[in-house]
Backbone atoms as SQL, in Angstrom:
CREATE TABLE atoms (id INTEGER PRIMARY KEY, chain TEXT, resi INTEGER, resn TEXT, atom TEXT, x REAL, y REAL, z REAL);
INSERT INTO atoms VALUES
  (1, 'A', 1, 'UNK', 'N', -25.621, -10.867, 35.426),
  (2, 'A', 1, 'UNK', 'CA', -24.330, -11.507, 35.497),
  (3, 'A', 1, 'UNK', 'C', -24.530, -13.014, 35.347),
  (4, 'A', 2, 'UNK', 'N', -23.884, -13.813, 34.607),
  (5, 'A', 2, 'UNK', 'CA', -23.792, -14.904, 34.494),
  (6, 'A', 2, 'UNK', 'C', -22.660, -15.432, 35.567),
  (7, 'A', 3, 'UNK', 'N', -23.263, -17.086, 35.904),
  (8, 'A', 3, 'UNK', 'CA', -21.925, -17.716, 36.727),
  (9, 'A', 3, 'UNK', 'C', -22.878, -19.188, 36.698),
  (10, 'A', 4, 'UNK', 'N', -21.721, -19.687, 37.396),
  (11, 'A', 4, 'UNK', 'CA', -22.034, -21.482, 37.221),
  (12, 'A', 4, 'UNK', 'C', -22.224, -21.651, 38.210),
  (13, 'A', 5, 'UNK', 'N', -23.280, -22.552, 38.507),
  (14, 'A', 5, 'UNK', 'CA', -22.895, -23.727, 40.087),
  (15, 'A', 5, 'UNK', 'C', -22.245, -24.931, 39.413),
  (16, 'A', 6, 'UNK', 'N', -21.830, -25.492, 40.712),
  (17, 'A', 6, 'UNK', 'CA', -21.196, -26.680, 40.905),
  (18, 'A', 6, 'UNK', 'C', -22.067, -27.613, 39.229),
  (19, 'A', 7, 'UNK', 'N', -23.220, -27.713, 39.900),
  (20, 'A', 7, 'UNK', 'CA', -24.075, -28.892, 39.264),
  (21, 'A', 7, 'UNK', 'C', -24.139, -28.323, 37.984),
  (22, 'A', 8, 'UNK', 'N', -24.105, -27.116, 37.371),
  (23, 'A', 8, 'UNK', 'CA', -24.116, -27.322, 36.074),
  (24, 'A', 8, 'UNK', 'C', -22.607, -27.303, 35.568),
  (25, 'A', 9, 'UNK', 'N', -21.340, -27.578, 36.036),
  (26, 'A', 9, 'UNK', 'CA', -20.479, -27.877, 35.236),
  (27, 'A', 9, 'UNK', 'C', -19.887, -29.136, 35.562),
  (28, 'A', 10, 'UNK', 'N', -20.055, -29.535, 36.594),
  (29, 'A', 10, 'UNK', 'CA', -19.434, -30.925, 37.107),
  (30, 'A', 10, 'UNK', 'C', -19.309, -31.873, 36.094),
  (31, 'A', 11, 'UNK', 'N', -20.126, -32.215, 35.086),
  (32, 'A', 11, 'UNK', 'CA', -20.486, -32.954, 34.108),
  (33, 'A', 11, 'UNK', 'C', -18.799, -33.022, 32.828),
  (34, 'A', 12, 'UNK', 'N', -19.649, -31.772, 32.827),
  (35, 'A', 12, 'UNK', 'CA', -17.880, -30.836, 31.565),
  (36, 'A', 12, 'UNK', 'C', -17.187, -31.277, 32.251),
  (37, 'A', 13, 'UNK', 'N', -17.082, -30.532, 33.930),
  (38, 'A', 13, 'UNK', 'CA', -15.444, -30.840, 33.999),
  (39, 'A', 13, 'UNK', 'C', -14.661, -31.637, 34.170),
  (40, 'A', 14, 'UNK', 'N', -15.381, -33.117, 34.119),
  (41, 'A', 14, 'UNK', 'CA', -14.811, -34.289, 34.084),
  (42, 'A', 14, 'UNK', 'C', -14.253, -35.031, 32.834),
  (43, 'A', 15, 'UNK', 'N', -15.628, -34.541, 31.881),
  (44, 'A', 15, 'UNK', 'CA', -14.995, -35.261, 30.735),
  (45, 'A', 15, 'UNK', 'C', -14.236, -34.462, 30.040),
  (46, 'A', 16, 'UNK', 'N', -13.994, -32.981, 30.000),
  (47, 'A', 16, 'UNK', 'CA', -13.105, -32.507, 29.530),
  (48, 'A', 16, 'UNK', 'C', -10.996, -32.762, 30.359),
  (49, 'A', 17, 'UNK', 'N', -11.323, -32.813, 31.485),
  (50, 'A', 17, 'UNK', 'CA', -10.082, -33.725, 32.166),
  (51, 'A', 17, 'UNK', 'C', -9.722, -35.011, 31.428),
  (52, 'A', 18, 'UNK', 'N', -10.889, -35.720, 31.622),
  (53, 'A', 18, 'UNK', 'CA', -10.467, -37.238, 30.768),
  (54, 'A', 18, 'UNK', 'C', -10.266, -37.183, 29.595),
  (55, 'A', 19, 'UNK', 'N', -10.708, -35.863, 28.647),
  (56, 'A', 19, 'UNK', 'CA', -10.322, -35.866, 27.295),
  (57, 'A', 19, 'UNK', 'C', -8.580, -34.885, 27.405),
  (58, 'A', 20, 'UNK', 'N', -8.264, -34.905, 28.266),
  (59, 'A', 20, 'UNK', 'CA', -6.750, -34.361, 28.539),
  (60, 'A', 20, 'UNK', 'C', -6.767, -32.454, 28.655),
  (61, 'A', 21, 'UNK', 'N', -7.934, -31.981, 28.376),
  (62, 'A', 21, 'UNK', 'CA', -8.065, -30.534, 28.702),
  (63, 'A', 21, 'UNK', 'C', -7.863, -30.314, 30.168),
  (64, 'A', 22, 'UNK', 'N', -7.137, -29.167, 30.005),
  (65, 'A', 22, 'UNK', 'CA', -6.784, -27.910, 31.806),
  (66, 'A', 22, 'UNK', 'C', -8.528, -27.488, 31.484),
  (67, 'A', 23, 'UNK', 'N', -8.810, -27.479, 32.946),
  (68, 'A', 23, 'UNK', 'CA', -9.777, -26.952, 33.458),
  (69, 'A', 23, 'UNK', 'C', -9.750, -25.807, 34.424),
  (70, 'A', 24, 'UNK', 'N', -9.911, -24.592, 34.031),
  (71, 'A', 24, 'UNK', 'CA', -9.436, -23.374, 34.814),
  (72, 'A', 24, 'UNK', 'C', -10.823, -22.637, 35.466),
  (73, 'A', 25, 'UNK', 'N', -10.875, -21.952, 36.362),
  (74, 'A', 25, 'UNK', 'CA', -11.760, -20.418, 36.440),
  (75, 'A', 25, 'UNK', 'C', -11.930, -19.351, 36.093),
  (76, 'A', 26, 'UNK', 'N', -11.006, -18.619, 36.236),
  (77, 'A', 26, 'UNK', 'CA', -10.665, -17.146, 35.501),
  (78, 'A', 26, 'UNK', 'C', -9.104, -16.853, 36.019),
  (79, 'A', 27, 'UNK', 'N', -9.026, -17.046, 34.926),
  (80, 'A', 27, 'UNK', 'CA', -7.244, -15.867, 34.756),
  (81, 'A', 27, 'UNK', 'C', -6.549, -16.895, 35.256),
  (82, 'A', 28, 'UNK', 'N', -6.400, -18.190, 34.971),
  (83, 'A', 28, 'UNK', 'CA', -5.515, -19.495, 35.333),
  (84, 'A', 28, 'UNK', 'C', -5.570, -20.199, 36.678),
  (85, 'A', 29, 'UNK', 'N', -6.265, -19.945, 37.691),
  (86, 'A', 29, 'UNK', 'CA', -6.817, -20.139, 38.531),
  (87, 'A', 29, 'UNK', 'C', -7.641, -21.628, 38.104),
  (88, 'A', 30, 'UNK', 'N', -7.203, -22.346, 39.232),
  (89, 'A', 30, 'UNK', 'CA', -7.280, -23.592, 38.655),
  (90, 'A', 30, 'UNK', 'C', -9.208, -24.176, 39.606),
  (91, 'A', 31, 'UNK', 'N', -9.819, -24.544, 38.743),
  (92, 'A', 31, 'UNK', 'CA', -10.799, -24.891, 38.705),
  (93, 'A', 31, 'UNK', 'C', -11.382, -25.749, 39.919),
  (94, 'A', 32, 'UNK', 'N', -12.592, -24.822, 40.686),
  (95, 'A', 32, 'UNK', 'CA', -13.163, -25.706, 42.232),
  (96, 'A', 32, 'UNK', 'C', -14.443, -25.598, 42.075),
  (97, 'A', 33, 'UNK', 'N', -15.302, -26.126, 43.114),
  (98, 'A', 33, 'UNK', 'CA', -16.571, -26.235, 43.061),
  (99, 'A', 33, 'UNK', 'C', -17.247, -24.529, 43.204),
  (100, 'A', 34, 'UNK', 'N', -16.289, -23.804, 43.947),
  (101, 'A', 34, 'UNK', 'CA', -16.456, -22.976, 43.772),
  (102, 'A', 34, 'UNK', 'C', -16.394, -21.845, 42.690),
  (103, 'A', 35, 'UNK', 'N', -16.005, -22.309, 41.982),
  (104, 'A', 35, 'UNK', 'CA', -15.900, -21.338, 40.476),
  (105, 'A', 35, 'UNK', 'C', -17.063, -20.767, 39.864),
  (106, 'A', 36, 'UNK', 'N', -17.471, -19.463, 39.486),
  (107, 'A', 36, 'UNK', 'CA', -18.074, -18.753, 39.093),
  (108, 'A', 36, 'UNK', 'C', -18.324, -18.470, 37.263),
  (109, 'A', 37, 'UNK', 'N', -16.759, -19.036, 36.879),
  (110, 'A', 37, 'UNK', 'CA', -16.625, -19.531, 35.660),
  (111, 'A', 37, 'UNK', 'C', -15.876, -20.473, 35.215),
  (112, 'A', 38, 'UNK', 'N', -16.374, -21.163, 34.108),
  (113, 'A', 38, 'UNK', 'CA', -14.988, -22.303, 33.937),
  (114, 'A', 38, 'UNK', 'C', -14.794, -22.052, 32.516),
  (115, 'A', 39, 'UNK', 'N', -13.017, -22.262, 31.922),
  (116, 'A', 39, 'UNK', 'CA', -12.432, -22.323, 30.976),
  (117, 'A', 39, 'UNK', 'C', -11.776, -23.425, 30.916),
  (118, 'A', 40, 'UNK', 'N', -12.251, -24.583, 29.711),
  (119, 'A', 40, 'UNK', 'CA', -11.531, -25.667, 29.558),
  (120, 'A', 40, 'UNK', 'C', -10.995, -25.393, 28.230),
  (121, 'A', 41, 'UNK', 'N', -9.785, -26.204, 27.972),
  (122, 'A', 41, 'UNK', 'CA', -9.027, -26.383, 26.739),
  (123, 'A', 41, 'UNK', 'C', -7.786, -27.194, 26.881),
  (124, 'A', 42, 'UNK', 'N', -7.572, -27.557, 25.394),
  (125, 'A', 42, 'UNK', 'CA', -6.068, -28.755, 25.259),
  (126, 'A', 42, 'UNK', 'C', -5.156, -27.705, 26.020),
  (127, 'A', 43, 'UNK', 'N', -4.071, -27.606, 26.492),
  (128, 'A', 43, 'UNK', 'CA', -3.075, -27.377, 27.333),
  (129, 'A', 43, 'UNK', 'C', -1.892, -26.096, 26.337),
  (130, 'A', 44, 'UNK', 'N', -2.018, -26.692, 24.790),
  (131, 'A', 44, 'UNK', 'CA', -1.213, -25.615, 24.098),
  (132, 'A', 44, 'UNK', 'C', -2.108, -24.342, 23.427),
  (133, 'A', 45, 'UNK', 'N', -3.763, -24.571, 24.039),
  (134, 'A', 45, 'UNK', 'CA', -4.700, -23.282, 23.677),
  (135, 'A', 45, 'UNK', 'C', -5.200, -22.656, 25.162),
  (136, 'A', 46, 'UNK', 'N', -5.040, -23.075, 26.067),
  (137, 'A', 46, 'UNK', 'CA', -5.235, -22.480, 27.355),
  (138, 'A', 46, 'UNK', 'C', -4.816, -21.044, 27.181),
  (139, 'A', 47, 'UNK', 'N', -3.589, -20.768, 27.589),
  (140, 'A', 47, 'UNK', 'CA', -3.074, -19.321, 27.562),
  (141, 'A', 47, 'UNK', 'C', -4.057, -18.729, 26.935),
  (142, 'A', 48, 'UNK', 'N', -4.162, -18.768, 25.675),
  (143, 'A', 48, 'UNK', 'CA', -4.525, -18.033, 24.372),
  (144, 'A', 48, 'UNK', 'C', -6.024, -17.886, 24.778),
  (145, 'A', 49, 'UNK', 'N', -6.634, -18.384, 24.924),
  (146, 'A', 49, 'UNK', 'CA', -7.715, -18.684, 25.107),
  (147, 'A', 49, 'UNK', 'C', -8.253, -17.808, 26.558),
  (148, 'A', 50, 'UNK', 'N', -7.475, -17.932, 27.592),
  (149, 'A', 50, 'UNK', 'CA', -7.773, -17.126, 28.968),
  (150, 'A', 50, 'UNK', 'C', -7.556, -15.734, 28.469),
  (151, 'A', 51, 'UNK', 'N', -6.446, -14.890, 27.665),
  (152, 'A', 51, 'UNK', 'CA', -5.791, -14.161, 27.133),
  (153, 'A', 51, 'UNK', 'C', -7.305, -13.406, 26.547),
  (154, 'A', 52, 'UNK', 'N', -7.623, -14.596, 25.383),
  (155, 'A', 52, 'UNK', 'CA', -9.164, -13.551, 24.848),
  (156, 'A', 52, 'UNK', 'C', -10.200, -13.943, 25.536),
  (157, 'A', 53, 'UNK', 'N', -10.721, -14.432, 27.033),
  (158, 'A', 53, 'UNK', 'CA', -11.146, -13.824, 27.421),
  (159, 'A', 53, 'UNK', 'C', -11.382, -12.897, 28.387),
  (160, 'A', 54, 'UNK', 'N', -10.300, -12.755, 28.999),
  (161, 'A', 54, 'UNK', 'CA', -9.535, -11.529, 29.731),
  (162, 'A', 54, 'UNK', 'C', -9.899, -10.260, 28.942),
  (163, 'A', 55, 'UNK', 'N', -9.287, -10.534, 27.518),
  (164, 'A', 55, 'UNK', 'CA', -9.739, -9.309, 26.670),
  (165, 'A', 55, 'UNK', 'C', -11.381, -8.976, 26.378),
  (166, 'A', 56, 'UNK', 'N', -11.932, -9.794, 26.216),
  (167, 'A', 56, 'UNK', 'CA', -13.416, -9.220, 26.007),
  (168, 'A', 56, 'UNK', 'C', -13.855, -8.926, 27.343),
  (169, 'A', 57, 'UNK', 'N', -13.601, -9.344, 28.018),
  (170, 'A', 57, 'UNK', 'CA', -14.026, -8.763, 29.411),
  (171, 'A', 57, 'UNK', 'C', -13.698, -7.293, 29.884),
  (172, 'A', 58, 'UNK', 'N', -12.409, -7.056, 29.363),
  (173, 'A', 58, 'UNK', 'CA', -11.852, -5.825, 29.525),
  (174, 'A', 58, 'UNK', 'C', -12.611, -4.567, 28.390),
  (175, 'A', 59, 'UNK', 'N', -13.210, -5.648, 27.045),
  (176, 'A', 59, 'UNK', 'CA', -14.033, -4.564, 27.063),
  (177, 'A', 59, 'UNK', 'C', -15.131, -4.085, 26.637),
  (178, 'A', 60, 'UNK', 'N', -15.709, -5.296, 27.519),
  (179, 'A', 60, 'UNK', 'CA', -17.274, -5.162, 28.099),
  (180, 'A', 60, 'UNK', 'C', -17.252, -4.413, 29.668),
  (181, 'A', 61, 'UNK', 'N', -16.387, -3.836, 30.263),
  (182, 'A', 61, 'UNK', 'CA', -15.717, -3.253, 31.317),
  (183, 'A', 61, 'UNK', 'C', -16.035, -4.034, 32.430),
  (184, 'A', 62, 'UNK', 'N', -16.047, -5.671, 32.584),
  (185, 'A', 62, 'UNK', 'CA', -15.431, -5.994, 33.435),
  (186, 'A', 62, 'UNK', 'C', -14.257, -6.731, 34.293),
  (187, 'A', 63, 'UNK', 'N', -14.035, -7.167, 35.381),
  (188, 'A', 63, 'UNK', 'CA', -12.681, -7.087, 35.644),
  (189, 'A', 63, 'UNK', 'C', -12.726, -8.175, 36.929),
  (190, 'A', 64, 'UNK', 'N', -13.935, -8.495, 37.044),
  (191, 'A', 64, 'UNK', 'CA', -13.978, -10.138, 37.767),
  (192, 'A', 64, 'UNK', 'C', -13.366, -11.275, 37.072);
């Protein structure tokens, strides 16, 4: 299983904020030190973007 600590995304998730990207976790869940995964993107590809990977997850059969 893959997942993040803190220290390897802290970096991203700043400059992707300052470059105006939502910074999420999984399934819109908005992004903490605690996050296990992170999804950044501009604000009008978010959805879309959580959407496919919701879907590949669903089917690689999982559901975290």
């Amino acid at each position: 299983m893959l997942f993040n600590n803190p220290w390897d995304t802290a970096a991203g998730v700043l400059i992707a904020r300052e470059a105006g990207a939502i910074v999420h976790r999984h399934r819109r869940h908005p992004h903490t030190t605690k996050a296990r995964a992170t999804i950044a993107a501009c604000p009008n590809f978010l959805a879309d973007l959580v959407e496919l990977v919701a879907g590949a997850e669903k089917e690689a059969g999982r559901t975290t």
